[in-house]
N, C-alpha and C positions, 0 to 999 in steps of 0.2 A: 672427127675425133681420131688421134692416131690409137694405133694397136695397144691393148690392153693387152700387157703379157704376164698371165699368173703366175707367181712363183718362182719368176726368171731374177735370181741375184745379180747376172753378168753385164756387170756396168757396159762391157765392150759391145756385148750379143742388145741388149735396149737400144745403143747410142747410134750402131750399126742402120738396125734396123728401123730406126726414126718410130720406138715404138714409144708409149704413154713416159714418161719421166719428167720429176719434180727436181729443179738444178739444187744440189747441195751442194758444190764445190765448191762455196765460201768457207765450207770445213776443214777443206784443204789448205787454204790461207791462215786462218785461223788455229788451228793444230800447230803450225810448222814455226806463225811466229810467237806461239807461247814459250818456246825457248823448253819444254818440259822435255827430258831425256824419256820420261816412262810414263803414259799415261791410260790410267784406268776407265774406262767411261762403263754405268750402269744404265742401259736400259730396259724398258720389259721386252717379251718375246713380240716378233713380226714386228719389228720398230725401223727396220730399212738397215738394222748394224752388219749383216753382210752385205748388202749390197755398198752401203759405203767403204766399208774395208775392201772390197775389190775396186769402187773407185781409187782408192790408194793407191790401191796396188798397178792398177793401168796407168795411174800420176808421176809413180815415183821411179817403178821398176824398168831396169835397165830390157828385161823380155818387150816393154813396150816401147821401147825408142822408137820416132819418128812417128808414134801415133797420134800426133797432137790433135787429129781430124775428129779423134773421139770427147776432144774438149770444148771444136769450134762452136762459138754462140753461147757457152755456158761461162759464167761470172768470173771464175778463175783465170779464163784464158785472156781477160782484158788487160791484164798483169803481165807488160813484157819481163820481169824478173821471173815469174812462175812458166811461160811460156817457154824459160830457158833451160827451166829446173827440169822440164818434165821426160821422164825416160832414161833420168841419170845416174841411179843408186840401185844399188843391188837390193832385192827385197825377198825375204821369207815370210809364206803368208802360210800361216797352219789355222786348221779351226779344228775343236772337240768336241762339236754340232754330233758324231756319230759315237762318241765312245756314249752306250748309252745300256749296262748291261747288269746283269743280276749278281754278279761275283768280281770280285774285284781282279782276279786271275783276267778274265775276260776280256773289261776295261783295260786294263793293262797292256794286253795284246793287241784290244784296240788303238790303242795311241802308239806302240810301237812300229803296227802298221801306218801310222800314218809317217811317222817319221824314215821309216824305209822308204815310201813315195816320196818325199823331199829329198832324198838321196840318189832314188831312182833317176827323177827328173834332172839333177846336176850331177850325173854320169862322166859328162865331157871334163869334168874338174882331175879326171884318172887317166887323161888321156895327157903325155909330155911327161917332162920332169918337175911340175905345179907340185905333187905330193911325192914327199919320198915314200920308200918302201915299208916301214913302220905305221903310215899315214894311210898307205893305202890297204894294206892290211887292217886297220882299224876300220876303215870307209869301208869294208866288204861284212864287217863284223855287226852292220847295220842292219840287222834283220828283226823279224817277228819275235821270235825266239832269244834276243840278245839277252842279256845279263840287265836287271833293271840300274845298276852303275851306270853301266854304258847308255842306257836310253834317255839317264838322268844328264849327260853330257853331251849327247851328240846334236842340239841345237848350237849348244857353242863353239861346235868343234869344227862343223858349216860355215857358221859364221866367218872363223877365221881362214877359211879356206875362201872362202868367197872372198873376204876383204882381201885375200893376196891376190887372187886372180884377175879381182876390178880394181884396184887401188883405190877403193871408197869404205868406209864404215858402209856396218849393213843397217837398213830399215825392215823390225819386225812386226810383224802383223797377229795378231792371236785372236782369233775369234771365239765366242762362245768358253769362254777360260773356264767356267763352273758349272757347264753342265757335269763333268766329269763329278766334281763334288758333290753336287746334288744325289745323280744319281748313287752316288756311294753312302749316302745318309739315307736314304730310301732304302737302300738293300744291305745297310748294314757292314761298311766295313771304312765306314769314314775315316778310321785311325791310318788304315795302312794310305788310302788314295790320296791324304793331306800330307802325308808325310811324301809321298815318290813327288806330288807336285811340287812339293816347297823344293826335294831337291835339284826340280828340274830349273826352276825358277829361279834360284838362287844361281846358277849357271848360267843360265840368259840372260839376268837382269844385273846380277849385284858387282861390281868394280868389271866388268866385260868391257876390254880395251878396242871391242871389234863394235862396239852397239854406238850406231847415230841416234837413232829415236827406235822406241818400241811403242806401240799401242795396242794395249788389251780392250777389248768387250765383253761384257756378261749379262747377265740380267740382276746378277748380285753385287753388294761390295762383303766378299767375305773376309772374317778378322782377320786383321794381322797378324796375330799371332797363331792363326792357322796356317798362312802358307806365305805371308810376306814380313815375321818376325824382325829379319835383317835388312831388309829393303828398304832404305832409307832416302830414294830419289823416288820415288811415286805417288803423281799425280793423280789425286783419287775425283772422278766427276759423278753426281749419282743424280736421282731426279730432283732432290734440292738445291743443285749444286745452280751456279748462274753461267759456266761456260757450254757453248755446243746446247744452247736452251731448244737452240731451231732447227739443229743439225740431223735428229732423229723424228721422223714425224714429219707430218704435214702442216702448217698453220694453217688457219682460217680461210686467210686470202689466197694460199695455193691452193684451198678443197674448193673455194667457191669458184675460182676461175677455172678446174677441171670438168667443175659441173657445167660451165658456163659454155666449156668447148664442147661436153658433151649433148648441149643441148636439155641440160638439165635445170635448169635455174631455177625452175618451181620448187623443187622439190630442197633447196637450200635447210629451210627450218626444217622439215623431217632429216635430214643427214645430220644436223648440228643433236637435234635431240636422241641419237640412235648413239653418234660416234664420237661427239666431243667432249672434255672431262679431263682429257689427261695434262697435266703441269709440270713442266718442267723449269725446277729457277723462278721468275715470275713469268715468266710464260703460263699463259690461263688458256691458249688457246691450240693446245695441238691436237692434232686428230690419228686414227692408229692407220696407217698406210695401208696395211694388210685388207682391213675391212673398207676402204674406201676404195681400193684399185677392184676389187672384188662387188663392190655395188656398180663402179662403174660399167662393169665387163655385166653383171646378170640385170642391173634395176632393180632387184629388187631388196626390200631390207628384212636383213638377218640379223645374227647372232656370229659372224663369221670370226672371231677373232677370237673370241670366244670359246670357240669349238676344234677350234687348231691346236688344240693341248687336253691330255689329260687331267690336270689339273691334282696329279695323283697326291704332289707334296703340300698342299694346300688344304687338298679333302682331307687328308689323312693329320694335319695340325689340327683341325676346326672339329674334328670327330673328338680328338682325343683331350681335348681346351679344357679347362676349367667353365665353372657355370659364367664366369662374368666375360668370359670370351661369350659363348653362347646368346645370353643375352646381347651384348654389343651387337652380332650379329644379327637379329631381331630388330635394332633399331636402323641400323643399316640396310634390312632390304623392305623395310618400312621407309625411306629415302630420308630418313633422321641421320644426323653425325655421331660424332664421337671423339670426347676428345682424349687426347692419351700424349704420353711422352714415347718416343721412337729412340731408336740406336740404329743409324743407317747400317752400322757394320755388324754384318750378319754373324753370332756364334751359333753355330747349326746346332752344337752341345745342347746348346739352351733355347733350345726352340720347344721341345716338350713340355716343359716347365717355365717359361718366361712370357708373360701376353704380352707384352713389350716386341717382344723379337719376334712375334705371330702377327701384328700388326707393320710393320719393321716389312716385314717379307712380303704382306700384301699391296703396301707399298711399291716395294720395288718393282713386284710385280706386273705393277698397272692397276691390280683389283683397285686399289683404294686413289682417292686426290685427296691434295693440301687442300682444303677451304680457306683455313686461315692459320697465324702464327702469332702466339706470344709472346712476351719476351723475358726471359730470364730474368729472376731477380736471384738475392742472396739465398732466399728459402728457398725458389721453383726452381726447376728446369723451366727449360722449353717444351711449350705445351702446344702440340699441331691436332686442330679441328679437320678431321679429315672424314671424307662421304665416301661411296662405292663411287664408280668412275663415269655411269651411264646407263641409260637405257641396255645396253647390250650386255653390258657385265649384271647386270641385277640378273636378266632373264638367267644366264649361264649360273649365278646361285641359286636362286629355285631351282632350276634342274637338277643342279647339284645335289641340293637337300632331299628332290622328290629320289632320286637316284639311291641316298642311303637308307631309306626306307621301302624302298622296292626289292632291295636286296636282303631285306629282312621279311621278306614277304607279308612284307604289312598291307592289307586291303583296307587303306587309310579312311576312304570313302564310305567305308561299311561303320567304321568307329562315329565318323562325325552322325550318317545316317539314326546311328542309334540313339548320338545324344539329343538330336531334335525331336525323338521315338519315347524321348523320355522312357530307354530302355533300358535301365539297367542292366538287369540281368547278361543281356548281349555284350553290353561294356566292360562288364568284369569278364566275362569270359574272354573276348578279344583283347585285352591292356592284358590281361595276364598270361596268353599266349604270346603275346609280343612282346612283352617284360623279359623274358626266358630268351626270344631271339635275339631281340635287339642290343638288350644289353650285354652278351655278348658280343656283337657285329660292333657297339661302340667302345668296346675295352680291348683295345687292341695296343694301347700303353702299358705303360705302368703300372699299374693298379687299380684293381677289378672295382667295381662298381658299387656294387654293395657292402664291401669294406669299409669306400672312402665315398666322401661325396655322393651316395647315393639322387641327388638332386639332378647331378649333371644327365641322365637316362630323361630327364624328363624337361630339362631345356632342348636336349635333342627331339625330344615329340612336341614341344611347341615349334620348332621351324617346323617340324610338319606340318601344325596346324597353317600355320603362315603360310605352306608352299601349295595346300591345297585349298583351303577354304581364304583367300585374300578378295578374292569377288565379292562372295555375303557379307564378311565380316572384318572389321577392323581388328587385329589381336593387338593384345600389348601387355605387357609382362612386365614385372617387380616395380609398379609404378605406386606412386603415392597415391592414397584414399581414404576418406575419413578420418580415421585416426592409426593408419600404419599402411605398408605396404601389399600389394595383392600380390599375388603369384601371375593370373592369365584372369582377360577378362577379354571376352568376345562380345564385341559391339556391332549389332548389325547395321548394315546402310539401310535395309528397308524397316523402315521404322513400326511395322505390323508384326514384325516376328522377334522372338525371343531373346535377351541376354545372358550373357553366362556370366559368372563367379566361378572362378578354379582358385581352391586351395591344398598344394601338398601337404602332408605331414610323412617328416619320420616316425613310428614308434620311439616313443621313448622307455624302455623297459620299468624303468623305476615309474614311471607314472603313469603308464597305463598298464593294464591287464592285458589285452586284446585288441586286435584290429580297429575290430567295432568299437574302443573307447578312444582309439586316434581318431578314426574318421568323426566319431561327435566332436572330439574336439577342435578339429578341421572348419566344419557349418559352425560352432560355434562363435573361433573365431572370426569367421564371414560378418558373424551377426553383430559381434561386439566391436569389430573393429569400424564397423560401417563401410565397408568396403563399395556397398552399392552406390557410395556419394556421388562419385564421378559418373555416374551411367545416368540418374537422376540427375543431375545437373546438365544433361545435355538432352534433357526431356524426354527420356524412356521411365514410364510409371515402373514402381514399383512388382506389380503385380506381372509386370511382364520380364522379370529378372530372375532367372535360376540360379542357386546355388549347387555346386559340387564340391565333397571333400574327393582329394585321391589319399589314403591311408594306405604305405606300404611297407615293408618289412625286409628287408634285402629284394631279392624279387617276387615275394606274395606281394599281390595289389588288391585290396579292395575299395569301390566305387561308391561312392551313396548320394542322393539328393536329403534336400530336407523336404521334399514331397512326393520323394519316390520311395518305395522300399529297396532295405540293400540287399544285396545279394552277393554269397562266397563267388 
């Protein structure tokens, strides 16, 4: 098996060293004769999009002349016309992989430093009479510190300075184009970093007499009229798209033939069920690179790909959803679909308030696959049936979910212990000390809790229940029964132990008094709806079925059975 090298993007440093490498450079054929001046490709995080963009860049760039050694035996190089091309064009590769910061002042700084290092490195372009003295005054103005005008132009000011010095149009490279964005929605200052990128971008991309081909990467396709309003030559690729389906990612027959070198071959069906899932285009079969070079190198199976991200903008959507986001994600890590209409192009605006664009972003992400695809009529959109992605992404939402109840220091374990204690008493104590944390720890939007949608506090406690009791008991929520919908209904595997019935209520002021006349109202709609139909019908007697009302009132909670006594 050759060298498994973790984390090493450098197309050059792998090819050198004859270590582990799956040939993509059918991408390089593919890209160049699309004929596309600019093109966008979306894939999720660890999908091999640096590394490919550095294969580019050792392909195209004139710093790599005469490397062709680094292509010999790989698909591109069979192509005497590519084998002519390689090493001929001047290339700018920038990535914004590191502007990654809490203030937009900051970011800022950041990408201005990186644009001084691209300056740095083409030093020699100040050495002759190549720039005059106006020019090279502006070239030395390239600093940390510059004027953000000047930062907004000095990609294309390179540009042309390069093209005089090579007598070729330039090829550019952009990696990671939205982390910058993201993180500027996370910390708040989206307006100003969409505005400096659009006007960087509008300078690289738009009527630029000096640009051969540019190609961006991200994990997103963000709107247009966020930062590509005027951009009128951009080729957008996302994971629905059908070009570059194989380009990112490993397929089937690349992961089993690694396994195959590695001596691994038994274990094929455990890596397909841990790592497979992701679709790009109709491709049903790709696998995430990250987490298959990393089983290779340990044996053993993880959660690695998974766990190579915060998953900060994700948690922080899914915390703050509406109840039917909530629920959706209940039938999701219950390995059930969903079907919904998508907008690949990301408005960050409306990610608070749109489940569309929440679902849209987990997508992109990787969290979620296509299953399947409708097809538009006059009345519908297009309606995509889409699952979580794996074995690997499921465990990383549990965790996730056990994660924001730990940080409410919720002793989740003690709640469930009570209900099988048939203890009241403990339960209202505990929900109502947890009412008070949690629902502040989940109102970190918009609009506090017990205001609006008081419900959503308590779709957030059923993924808990999901995330800690999924062993005993089946959960499932707002599902049809007898004659109306339940709230939660816990169904145990072992057929000796108990069922639950959960039913919320709001207070309604005008029609109740008192807690205690919600929570009766709660059992009693249990009773009248028949709620228990569905537990009886899959042969759990009656007698072995507990009822719960939860009656609450902004954050007062009180608990009751219809066989327990209630307790404040």
């Amino acid at each position: 098996m050759r060298t498994v090298s973790i984390g090493n993007d450098g197309f050059d440093t792998l090819r050198e060293k004859n270590c582990f490498y799956v040939d993509k450079t059918d991408f390089i054929r593919e890209w160049w004769e699309s004929e596309d001046r600019v093109t966008m490709i979306a894939r999720p995080r660890r999908f091999g999009k640096t590394l490919n963009m550095n294969m580019l860049e050792c392909f195209f760039s004139v710093q790599y002349a005469g490397r062709g050694d680094l292509f010999e035996g790989l698909s591109v190089w069979k192509d005497e016309a590519y084998r002519m091309m390689q090493g001929t064009y001047p290339v700018i590769f920038l990535t914004f992989a590191d502007v990654k910061s809490n203030t937009y002042e900051a970011a800022v700084t950041r990408m201005k430093q990186n644009l001084t290092d691209l300056y740095n490195r083409n030093e020699f372009l100040l050495e002759g009479n190549l720039l005059n003295e106006k020019e090279k005054l502006q070239y030395d103005m390239v600093r940390p510190d510059m004027k953000n005008e000047d930062a907004e132009i000095a990609v294309r000011a390179m540009m042309g300075y390069l093209n005089r010095y090579y007598g070729k149009k330039v090829v550019i490279l952009l990696d990671e184009y939205d982390t910058p964005l993201q993180e500027a929605y996370i910390g708040g200052y989206w307006k100003e970093m969409s505005s400096f990128i659009r006007g960087m971008f509008h300078a690289i991309f738009k009527t630029n007499p000096y640009l051969e081909r540019a190609i961006m990467t991200g994990i997103t396709r963000v709107s247009k009229e966020s930062i590509f309003s005027d951009l009128n030559n951009l080729q957008v690729v996302t994971t629905t798209s059908e070009p570059y389906a194989a380009a990112f990612g490993f397929t089937e027959d690349e992961v089993f033939a690694a396994l195959d070198e590695a001596g691994m071959s038994d274990r094929k069906e455990q890596v397909k069920a841990w790592y497979d899932g992701f679709t790009f285009g109709k491709r049903r079969d790709i696998y995430n690179p990250w987490s298959i070079t990393k089983f290779l190198d340990s044996k053993r199976f993880e959660a690695y790909w998974a766990n190579t991200s915060s998953n900060t903008l994700v948690s922080k959507l899914i915390q703050e959803s509406a109840p039917d986001v909530k629920t959706a994600m209940e039938d999701l890590l219950e390995c059930r679909s969903i079907d919904t209409t998508i907008d690949e192009e990301i408005i960050f605006e409306q990610l608070e308030d749109n489940s569309e664009a929440i679902w849209s972003l987990l997508l992109a992400s990787g969290y979620l696959r296509v299953e399947a695809v409708s097809e538009a009529s006059e009345e519908e959109d297009v309606c995509y049936r889409l699952a979580l992605t794996n074995l690997e992404v499921r465990k990383e939402f549990r965790r996730m979910v056990k994660g924001w109840f730990k940080k409410a220091s919720a002793r989740y374990n003690d709640f469930i212990k009570a209900l099988l204690a048939n203890n009241a008493g403990y339960m209202n104590q505990y929900m109502n000390r947890m009412s008070q944390t949690v629902f502040s720890f989940f109102d970190t939007g918009k609009h506090p809790s017990e205001q609006t949608e008081p419900e959503r506090f308590y779709h957030g406690f059923v993924l808990g229940l999901i995330a800690d009791s999924k062993i005993d008991y089946i959960i499932t929520s707002n599902r049809e029964s007898g004659f109306g919908r339940y709230d939660v209904v816990m169904e145990p595997n072992d057929r000796k132990k108990d069922a639950f019935v959960f039913e919320f209520k709001v207070k309604d002021p005008e029609a109740e008094d008192t807690l205690e006349d919600t929570l009766k109202s709660a059992l009693s709609q249990i009773e009248d709806k028949n709620y228990d139909a569905v537990l009886t019908a899959r042969g759990i007697p009656k007698e072995r079925i507990r009822h719960y009302g939860f009656a609450f009132e902004g954050k007062r909670v009180l608990i009751g059975s219809s066989d327990v006594p209630h307790h404040r």
